[in-house]
ZATI-113928 format. One record per residue: residue in three letters; x, y, z negated of N, C-alpha, C in turn. Coordinates in steps of 0.1 Angstrom, whole numbers. Atoms other than C-alpha are relative to their C-alpha. Layout:
N
ALA  X  Y  Z  X  Y  Z  X  Y  Z
...
% end
This chain:
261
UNK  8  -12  0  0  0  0  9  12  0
UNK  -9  -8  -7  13  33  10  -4  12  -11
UNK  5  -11  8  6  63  -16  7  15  3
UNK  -7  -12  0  13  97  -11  12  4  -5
UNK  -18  -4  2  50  118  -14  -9  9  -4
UNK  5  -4  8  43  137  -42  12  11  -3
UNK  -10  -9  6  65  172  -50  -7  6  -10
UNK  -2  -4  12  62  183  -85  4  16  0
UNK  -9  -9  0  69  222  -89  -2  5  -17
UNK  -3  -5  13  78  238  -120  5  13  -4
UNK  -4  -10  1  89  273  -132  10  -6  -8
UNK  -9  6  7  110  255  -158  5  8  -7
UNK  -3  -11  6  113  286  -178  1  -2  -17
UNK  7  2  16  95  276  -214  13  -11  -5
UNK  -9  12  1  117  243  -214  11  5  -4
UNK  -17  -4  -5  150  261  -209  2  13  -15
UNK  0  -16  9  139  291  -236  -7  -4  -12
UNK  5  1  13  122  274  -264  0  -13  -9
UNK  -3  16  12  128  243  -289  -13  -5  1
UNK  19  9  -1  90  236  -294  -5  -3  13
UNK  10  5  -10  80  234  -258  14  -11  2
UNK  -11  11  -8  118  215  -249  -3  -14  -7
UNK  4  12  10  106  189  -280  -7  -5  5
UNK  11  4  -7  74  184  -262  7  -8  17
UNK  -4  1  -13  89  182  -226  14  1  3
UNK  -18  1  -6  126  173  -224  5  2  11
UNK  -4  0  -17  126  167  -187  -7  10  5
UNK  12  -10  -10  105  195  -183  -17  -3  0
UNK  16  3  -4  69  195  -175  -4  -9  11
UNK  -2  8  -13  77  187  -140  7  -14  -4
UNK  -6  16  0  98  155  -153  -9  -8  -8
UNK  7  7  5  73  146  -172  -18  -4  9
UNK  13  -1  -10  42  147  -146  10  -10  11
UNK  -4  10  -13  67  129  -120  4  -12  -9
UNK  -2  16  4  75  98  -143  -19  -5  6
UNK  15  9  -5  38  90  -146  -3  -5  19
UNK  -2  5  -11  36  94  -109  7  -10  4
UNK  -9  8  1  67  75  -106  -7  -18  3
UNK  5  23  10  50  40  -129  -13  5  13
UNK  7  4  -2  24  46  -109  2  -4  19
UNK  -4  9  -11  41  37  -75  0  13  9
UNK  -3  -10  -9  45  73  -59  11  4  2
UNK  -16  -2  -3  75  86  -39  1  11  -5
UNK  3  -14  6  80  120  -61  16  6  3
UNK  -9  -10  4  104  149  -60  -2  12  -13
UNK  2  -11  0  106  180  -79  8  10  4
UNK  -6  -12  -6  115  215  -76  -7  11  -10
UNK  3  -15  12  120  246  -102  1  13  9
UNK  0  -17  -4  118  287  -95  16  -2  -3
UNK  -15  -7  0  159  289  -100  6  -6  11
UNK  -4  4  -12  163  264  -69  2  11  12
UNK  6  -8  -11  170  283  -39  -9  -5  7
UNK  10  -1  -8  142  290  -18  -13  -6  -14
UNK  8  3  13  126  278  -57  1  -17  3
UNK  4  14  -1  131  242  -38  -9  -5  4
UNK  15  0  -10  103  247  -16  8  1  15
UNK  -2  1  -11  124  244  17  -9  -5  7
UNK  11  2  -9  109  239  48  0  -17  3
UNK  0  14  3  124  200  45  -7  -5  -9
UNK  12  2  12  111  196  14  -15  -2  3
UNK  11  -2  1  77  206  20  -7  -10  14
UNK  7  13  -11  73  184  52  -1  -15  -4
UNK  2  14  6  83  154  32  -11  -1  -12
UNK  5  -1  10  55  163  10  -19  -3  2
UNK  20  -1  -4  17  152  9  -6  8  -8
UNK  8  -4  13  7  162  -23  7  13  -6
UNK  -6  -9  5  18  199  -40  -3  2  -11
UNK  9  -1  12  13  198  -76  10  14  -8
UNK  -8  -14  3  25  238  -91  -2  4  -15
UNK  -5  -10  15  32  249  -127  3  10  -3
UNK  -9  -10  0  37  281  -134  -10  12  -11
UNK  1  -10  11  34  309  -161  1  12  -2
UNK  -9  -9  0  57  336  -167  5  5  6
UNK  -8  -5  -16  72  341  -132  -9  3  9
UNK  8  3  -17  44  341  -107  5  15  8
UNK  -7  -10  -6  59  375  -96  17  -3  4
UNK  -13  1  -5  93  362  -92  2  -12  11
UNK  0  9  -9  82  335  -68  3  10  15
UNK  -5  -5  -16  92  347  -30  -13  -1  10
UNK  11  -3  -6  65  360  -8  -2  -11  15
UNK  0  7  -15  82  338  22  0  -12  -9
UNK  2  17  8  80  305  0  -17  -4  1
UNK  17  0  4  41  316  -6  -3  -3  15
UNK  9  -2  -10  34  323  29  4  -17  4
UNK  -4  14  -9  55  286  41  -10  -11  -11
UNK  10  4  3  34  270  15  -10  -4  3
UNK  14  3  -9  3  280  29  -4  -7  8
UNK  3  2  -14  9  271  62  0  -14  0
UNK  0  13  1  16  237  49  -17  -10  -5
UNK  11  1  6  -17  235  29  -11  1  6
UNK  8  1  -9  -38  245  58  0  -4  14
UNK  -4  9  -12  -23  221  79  -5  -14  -4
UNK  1  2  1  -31  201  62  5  -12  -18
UNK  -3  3  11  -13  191  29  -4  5  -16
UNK  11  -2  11  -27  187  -5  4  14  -10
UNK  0  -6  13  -25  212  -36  -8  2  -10
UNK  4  4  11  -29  205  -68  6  14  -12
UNK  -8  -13  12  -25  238  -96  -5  0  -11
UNK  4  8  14  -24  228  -132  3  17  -10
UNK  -1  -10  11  -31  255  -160  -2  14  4
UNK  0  -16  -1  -20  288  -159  5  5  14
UNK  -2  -2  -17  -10  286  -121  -9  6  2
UNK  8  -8  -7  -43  303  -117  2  12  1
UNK  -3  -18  2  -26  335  -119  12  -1  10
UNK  -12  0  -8  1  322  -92  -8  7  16
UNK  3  -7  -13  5  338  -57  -8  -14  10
UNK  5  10  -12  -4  306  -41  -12  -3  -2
UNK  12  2  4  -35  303  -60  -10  11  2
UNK  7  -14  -8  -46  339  -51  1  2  11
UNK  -1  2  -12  -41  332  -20  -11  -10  8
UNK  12  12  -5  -62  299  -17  -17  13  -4
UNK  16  -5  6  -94  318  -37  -1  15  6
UNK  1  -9  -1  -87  350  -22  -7  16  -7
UNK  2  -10  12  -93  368  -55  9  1  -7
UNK  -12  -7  8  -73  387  -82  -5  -13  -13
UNK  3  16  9  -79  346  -100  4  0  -11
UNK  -3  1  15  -60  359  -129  -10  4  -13
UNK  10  -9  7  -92  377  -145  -7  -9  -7
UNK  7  8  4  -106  352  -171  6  3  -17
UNK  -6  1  14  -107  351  -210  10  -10  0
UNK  -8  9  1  -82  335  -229  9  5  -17
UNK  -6  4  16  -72  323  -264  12  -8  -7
UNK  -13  8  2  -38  311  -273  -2  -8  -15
UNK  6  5  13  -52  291  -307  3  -13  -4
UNK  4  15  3  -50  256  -305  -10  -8  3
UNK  12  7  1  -84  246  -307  -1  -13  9
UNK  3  12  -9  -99  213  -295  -8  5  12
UNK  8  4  -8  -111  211  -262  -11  -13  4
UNK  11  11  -3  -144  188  -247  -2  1  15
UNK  1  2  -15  -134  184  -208  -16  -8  2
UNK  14  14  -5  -171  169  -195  0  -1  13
UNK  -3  7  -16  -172  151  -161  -12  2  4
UNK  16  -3  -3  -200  171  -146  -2  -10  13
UNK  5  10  -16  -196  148  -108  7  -12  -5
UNK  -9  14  1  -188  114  -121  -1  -7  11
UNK  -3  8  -13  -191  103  -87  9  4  8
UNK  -14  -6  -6  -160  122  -76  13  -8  -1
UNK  -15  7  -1  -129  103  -66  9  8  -13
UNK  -14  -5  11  -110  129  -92  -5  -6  -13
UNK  1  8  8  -129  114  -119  -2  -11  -2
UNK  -4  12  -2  -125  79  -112  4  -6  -14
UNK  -8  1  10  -119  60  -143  -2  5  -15
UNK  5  -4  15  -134  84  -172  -10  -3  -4
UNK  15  4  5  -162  83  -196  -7  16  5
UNK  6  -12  1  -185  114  -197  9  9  -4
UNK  -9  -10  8  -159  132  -216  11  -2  -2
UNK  -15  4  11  -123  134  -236  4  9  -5
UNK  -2  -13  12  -112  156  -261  17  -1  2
UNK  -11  -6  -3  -79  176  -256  2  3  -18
UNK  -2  -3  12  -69  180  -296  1  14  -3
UNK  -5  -17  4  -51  218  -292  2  -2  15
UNK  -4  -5  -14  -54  234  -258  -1  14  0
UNK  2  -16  -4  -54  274  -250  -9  -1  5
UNK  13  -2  -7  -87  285  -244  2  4  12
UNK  8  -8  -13  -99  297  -211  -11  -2  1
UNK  20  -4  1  -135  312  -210  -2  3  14
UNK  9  -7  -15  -153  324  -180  -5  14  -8
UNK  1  4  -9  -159  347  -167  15  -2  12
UNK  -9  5  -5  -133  328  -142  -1  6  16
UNK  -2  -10  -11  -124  352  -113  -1  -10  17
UNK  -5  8  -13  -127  325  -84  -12  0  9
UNK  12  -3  -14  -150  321  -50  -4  -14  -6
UNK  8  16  3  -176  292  -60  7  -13  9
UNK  -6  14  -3  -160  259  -59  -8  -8  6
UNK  12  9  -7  -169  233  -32  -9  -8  -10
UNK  0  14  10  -169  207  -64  3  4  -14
UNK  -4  4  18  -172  211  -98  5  -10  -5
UNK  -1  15  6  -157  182  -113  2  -1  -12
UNK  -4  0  19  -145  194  -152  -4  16  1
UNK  0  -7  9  -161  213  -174  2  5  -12
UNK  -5  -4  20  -148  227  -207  -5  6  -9
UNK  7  -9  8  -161  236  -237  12  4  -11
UNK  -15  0  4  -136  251  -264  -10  1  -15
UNK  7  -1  14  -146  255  -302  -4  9  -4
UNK  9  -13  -1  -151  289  -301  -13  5  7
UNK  11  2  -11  -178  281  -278  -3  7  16
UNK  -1  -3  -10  -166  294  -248  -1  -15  12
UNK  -4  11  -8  -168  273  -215  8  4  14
UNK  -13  3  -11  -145  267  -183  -1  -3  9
UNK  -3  3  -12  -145  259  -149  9  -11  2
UNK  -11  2  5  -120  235  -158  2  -7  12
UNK  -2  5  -12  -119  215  -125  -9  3  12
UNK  12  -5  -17  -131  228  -91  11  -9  11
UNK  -1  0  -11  -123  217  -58  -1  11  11
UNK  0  -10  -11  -115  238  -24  7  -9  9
UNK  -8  8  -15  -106  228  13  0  15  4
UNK  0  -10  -8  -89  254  33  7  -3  10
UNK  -2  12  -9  -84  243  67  1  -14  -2
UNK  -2  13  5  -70  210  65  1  -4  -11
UNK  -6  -6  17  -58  217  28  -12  -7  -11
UNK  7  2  14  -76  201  -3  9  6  -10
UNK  -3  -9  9  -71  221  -33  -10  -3  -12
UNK  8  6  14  -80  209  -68  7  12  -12
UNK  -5  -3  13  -73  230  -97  -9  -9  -17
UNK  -1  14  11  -70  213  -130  1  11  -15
UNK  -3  -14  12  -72  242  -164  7  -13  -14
UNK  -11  6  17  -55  218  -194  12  2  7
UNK  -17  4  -5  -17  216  -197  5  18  -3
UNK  -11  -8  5  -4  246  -219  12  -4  -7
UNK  -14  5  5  31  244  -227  0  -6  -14
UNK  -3  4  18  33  240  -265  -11  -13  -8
UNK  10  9  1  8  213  -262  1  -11  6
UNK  -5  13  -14  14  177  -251  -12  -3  7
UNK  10  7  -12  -11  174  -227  3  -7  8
UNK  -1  10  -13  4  159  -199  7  -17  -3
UNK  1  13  4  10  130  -221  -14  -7  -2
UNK  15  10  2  -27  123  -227  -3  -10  12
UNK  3  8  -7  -36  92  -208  -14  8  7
UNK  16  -3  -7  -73  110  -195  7  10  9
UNK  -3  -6  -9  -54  139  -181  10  -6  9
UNK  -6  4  -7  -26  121  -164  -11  -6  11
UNK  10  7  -7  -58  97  -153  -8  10  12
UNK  7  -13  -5  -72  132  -137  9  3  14
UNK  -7  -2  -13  -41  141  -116  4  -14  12
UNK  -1  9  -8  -32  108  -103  -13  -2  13
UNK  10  -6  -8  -66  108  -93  -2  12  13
UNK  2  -12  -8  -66  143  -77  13  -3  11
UNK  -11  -4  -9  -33  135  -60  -6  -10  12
UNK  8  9  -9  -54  106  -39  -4  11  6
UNK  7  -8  -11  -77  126  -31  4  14  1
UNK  -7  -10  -7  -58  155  -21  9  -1  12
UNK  -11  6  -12  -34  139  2  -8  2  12
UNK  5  -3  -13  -35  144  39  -6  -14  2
UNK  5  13  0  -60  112  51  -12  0  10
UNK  10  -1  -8  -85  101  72  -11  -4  -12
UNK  11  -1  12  -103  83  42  11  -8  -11
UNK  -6  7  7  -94  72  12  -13  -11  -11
UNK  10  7  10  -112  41  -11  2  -3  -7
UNK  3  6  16  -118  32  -42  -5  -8  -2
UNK  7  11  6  -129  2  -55  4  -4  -18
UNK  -1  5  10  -127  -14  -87  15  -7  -3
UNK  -17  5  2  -94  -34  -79  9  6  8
UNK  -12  -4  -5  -76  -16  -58  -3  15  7
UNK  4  -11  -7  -72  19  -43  15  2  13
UNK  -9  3  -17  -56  20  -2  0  18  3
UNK  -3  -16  -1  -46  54  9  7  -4  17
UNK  -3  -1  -10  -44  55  46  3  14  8
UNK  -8  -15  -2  -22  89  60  -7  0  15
UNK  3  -4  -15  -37  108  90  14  3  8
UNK  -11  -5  -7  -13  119  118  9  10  -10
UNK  -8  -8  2  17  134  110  -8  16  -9
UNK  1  -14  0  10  171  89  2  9  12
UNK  -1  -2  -5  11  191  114  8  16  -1
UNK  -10  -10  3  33  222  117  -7  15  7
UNK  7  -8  -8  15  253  124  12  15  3
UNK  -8  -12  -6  34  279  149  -3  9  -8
UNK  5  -15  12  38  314  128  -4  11  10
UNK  5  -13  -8  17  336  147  0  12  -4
UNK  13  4  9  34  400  -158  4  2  -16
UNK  -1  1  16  22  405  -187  -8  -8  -6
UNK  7  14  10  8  387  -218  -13  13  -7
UNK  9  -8  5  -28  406  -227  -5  -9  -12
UNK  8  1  10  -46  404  -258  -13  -7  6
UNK  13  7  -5  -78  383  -262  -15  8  6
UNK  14  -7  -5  -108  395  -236  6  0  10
UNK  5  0  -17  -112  402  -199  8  6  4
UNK  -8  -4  -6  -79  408  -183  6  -8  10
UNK  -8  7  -11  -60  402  -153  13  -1  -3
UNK  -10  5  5  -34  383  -169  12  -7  9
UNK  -9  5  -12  1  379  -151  12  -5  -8
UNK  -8  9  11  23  355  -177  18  1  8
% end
């Protein structure tokens, strides 16, 4: 069986500058999102913001089905020619996957064509209650109705984005705010899942339900004619080649800001 090439990006910033997130994530965020990949039989790379070109070359990115992006603190220091060769990849037809606070990245304002950083937000701990509004969605494959995030950073609505094709996670937080927490988008050929758990200082991307979530999304994001699911096995068959298209912050206080980390 053939599974998607999987690149991992990362700003790798938190890791490199703080003891409590490096305790959590030794290899990074990114090294710890490409093991799982890894056990689970995918070809993975990553790539950090201090790489040149951040490690988004234009080889790179063709060996790539799947684009899964992390990022926080830098989205202004990413490179405007990385953003635009990204795109071109994504509406050719290759996947992207943007976990957390990416929703405030250039590449993600770019997909929703809104200022996507505009959404509450609580740096607290509190438990989250992800609910699986489409449980007939390939991304949630595998869950119950629910799973509880122990300590996650809120994010409230209202969530700055163009209505999602697919709801697929909704969040509720303890303060009783709720979330958009998983939407869907196709642009051109491009699937585009965003994913809201997975703040740094928090092991999320060790929880078995969210790992279960991306693995998931990276299926169904991949370039493909179809992909199936069954019970015992899941086949991932790749359409033609990607195709290559000619080229024709700060940290705000809690409430309604266009937050750029």
């Amino acid at each position: 069986m053939s599974l998607p090439r999987v690149t991992v990006w990362n700003e790798f910033i938190h890791e490199n500058e703080h003891e409590a997130v490096r305790a959590i994530y030794p290899e990074g965020i990114h090294g710890c999102i490409a093991a799982f990949l890894k056990e689970a039989g995918h070809e993975v790379q990553t790539a950090v913001l201090s790489q040149p070109e951040h490690g988004l070359t234009q080889e790179v990115l063709d060996r790539t089905d799947v684009l899964i992006w992390w990022g926080h603190v830098a989205h202004q220091k990413v490179d405007d020619e990385v953003v635009e060769r990204v795109w071109r990849r994504v509406v050719a037809g290759m996947g992207l996957i943007v976990l957390h606070s990416g929703h405030a990245s250039k590449i993600f304002r770019k997909v929703c064509g809104t200022p996507s950083g505009f959404l509450r937000w609580r740096e607290a701990g509190e438990s989250e209650v992800v609910w699986v509004v489409e449980p007939s969605h390939p991304i949630a494959r595998g869950l119950g109705p629910n799973f509880v995030l122990p300590h996650e950073e809120m994010y409230g609505e209202r969530f700055n984005i163009p209505a999602p094709d697919e709801l697929v996670f909704l969040g509720w937080f303890e303060g009783g705010e709720v979330f958009r927490s998983g939407c869907t988008f196709r642009r051109g050929r491009g699937r585009i899942f965003y994913f809201q758990p997975g703040h740094e200082t928090f092991p999320t991307y060790h929880q078995k339900e969210v790992q279960q979530v991306i693995k998931n999304a990276v299926l169904w994001a991949a370039p493909q004619d179809e992909i199936r699911v069954g019970t015992e096995e899941v086949s991932y068959t790749p359409a033609e080649p990607v195709m290559k298209l000619r080229d024709t912050g700060f940290r705000a206080v809690e409430g309604l800001h266009d937050i750029k980390k």
